[in-house]
Structure formats: C-alpha cells, structure tokens
TIFILUM-733036 format. One record per residue (C-alpha): residue in three letters; z, x, y. Coordinates in Angstrom, 2 decimals, m for minus. Layout:
BEGIN
KEPA / kolvex / z / x / y
KEPA / ALA / Z / X / Y $
...
This chain:
BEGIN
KEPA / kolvex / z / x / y
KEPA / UNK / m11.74 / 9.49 / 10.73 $
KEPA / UNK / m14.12 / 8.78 / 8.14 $
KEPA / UNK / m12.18 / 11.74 / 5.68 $
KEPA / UNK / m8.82 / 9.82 / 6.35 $
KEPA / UNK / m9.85 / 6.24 / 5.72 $
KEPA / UNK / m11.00 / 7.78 / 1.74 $
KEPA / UNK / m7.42 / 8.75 / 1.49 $
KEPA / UNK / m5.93 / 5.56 / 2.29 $
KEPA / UNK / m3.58 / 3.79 / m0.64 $
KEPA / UNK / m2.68 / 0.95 / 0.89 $
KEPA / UNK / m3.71 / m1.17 / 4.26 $
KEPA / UNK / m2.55 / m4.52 / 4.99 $
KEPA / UNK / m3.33 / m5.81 / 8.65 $
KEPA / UNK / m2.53 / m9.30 / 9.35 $
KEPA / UNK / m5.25 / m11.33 / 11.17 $
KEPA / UNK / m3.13 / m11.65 / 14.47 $
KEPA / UNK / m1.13 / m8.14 / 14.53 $
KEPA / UNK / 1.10 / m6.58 / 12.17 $
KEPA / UNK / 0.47 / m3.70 / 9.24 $
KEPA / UNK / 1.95 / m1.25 / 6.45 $
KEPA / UNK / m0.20 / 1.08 / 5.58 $
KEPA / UNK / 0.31 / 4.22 / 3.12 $
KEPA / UNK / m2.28 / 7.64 / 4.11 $
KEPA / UNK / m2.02 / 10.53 / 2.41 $
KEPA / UNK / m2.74 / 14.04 / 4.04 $
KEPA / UNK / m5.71 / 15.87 / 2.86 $
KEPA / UNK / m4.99 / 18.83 / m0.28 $
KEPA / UNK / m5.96 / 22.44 / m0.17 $
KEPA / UNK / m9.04 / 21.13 / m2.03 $
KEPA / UNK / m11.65 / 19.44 / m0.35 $
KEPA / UNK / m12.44 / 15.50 / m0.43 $
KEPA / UNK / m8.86 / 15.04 / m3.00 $
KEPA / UNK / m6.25 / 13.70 / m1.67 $
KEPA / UNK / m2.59 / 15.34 / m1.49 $
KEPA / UNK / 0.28 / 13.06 / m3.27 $
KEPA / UNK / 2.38 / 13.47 / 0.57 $
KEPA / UNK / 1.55 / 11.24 / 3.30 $
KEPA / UNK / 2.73 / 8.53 / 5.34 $
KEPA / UNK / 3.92 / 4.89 / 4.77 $
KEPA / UNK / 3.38 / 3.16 / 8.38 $
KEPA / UNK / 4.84 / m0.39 / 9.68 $
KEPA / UNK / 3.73 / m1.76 / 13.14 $
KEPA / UNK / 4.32 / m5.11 / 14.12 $
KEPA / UNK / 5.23 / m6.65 / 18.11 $
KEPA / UNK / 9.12 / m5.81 / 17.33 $
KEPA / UNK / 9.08 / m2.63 / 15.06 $
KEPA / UNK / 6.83 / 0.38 / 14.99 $
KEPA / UNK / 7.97 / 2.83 / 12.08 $
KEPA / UNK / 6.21 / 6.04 / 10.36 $
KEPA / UNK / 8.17 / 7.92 / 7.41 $
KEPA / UNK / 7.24 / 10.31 / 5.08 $
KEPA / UNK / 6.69 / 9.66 / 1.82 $
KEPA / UNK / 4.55 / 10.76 / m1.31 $
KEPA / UNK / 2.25 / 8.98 / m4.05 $
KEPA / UNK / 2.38 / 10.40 / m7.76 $
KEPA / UNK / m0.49 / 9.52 / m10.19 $
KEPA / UNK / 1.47 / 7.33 / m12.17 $
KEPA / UNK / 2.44 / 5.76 / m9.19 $
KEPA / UNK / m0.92 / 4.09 / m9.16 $
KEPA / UNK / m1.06 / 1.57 / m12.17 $
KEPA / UNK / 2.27 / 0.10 / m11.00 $
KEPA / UNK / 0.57 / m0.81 / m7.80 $
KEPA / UNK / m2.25 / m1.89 / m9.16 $
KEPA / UNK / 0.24 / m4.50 / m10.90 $
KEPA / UNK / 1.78 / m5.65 / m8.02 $
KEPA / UNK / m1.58 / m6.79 / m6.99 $
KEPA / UNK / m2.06 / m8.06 / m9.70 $
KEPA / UNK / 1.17 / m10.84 / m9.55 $
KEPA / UNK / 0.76 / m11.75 / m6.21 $
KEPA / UNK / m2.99 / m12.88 / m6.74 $
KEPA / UNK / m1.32 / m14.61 / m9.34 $
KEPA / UNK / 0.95 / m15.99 / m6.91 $
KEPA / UNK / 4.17 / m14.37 / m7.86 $
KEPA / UNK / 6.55 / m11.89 / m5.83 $
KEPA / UNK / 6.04 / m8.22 / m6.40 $
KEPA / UNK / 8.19 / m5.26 / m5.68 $
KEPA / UNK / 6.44 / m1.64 / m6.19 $
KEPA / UNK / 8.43 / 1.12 / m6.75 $
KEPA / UNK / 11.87 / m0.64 / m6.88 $
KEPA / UNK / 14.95 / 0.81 / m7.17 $
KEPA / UNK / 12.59 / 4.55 / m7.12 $
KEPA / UNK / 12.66 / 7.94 / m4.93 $
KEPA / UNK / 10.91 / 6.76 / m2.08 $
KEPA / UNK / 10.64 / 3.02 / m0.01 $
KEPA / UNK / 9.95 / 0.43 / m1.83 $
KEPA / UNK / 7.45 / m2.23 / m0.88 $
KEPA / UNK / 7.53 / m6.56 / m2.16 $
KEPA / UNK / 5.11 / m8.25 / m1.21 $
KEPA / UNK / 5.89 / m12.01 / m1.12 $
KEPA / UNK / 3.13 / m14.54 / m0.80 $
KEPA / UNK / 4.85 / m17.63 / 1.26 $
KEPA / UNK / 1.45 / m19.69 / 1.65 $
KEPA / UNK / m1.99 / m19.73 / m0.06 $
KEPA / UNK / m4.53 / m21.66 / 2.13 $
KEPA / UNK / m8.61 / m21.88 / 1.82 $
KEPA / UNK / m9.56 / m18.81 / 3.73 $
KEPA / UNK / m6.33 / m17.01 / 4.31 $
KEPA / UNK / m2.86 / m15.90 / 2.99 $
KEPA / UNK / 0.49 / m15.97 / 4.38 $
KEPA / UNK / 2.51 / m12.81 / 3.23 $
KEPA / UNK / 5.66 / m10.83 / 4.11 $
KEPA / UNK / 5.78 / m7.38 / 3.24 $
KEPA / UNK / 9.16 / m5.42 / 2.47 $
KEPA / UNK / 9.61 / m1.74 / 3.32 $
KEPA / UNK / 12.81 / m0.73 / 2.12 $
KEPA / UNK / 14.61 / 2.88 / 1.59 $
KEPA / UNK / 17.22 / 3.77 / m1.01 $
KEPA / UNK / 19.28 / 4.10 / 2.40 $
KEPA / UNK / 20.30 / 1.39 / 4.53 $
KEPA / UNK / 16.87 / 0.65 / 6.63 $
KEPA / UNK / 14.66 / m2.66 / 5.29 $
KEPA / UNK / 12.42 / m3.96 / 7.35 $
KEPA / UNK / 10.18 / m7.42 / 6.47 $
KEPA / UNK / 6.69 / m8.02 / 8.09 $
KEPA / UNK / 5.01 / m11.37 / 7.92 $
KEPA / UNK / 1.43 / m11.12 / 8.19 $
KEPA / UNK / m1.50 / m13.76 / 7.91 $
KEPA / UNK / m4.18 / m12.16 / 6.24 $
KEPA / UNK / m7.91 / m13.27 / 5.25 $
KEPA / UNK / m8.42 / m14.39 / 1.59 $
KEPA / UNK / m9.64 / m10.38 / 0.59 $
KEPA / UNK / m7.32 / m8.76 / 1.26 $
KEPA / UNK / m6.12 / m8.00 / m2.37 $
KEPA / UNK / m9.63 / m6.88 / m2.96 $
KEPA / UNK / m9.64 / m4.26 / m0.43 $
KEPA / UNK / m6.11 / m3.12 / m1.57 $
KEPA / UNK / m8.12 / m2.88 / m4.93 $
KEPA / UNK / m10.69 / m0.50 / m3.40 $
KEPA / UNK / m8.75 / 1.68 / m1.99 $
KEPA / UNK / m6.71 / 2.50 / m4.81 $
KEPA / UNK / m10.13 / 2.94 / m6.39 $
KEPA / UNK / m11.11 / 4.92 / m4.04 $
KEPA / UNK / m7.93 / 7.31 / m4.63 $
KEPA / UNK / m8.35 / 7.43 / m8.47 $
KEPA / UNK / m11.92 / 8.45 / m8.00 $
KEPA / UNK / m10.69 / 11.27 / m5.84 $
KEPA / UNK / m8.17 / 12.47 / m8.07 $
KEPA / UNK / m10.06 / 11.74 / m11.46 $
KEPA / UNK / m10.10 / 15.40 / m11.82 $
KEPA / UNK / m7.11 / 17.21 / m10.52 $
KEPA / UNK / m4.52 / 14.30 / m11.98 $
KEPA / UNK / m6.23 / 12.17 / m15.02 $
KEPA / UNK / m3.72 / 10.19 / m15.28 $
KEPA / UNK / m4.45 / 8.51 / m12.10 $
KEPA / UNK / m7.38 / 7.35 / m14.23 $
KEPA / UNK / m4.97 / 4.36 / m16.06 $
C-alpha cells in the first residue's frame, strides 16, 4: 500500500464521506510511476472507477487549478481534453474547513458532481502529491519538472 499511495495524483476525501481520487499503476521501472491509472468517485449515491491516463504536461495545468481555487475561483482541469475532466468549485470558505464540489465529466454523456466538506489542507496535500509524482518522474519525463 505504501508503493501505491507514492503514485497517487490526486485525493480529495471529504470530512464526512465522499472522494475522487486519480492512481496511477506502477511502470516497468521501479518506484516511477506509469502515465495509466485510474480516476475514482465514491460518494453514498455513486461509486465509479474509469480508466484514464496522466501525461507530464498534464501536471502544471493541475497544479493551476490549485492554484485558482485557493484563490477562490472555479477551476476546470483538462477541459474540453482526451480524457474526464475535473472543476473543482469552492461554494464556502469557513475557518477550518472548505465546502467544494468536484466535477468528473467525460467527452461522452456521463458527469457526475460530488460535494465534499473538506479540512482547510486539503490543497496542500493535493500539492504534495503532485510533488511527489514529479519527483518520481524527474528522470524518465523532465518535463514533469515545470
């Protein structure tokens, strides 16, 4: 378990239930990450796994989407691209916690919207994990490094 939490992108459990998370599988070389995985939505009504796949330059986009909503504005990563799309919209900022809905949506017909209260950090640790991912593919894909 330890191996697959490194490869996490993106994890964002709400304090009473609910998450979309994106893992990617593990590459033929050891401790890097493979650009497949899965993007994963749970909450009580909807439980949903597709494939999907990261790219390097995937990576500075997200990091911008984090970047508005700390800022308090709406974000949409990879919008209008190959794979699901994911907005983030921040509905309430409180002292301790934020009120969120996140958007999965497919270039199909599916869209699904999860409202989650999470704690305060939660940004942060979507900062650390894609951290964590651009450490462990600083070598095979440098331009993860941007």
């Amino acid at each position: 378990m330890e191996d697959r939490e490194r490869f996490t992108l993106l994890r964002i459990t709400g304090k009473y239930g609910g998450s979309v998370a994106i893992e990617l599988d593990e590459s033929g070389a050891p401790g890097v990450p493979d650009s497949s995985g899965e993007l994963m939505v749970h909450n009580d009504f909807v439980a949903g796994v597709t494939r999907t796949y990261v790219e390097p330059y995937d990576l500075a986009p997200w990091e911008h989407v984090l970047d508005e909503v700390e800022a308090g504005r709406d974000a949409v990563w990879r919008e209008h691209a190959r794979v699901a799309e994911i907005g983030i919209r921040l509905v309430d900022r409180e002292d301790d916690q934020d009120q969120i809905t996140v958007t999965v949506a497919d270039q199909q017909t599916t869209r699904v919207a999860v409202s989650l209260q999470v704690n305060r950090g939660w940004i942060e640790e979507q900062r650390a994990l894609l951290h964590g991912i651009r450490k462990a593919w600083k070598h095979v894909h440098p331009t993860a490094l941007r």
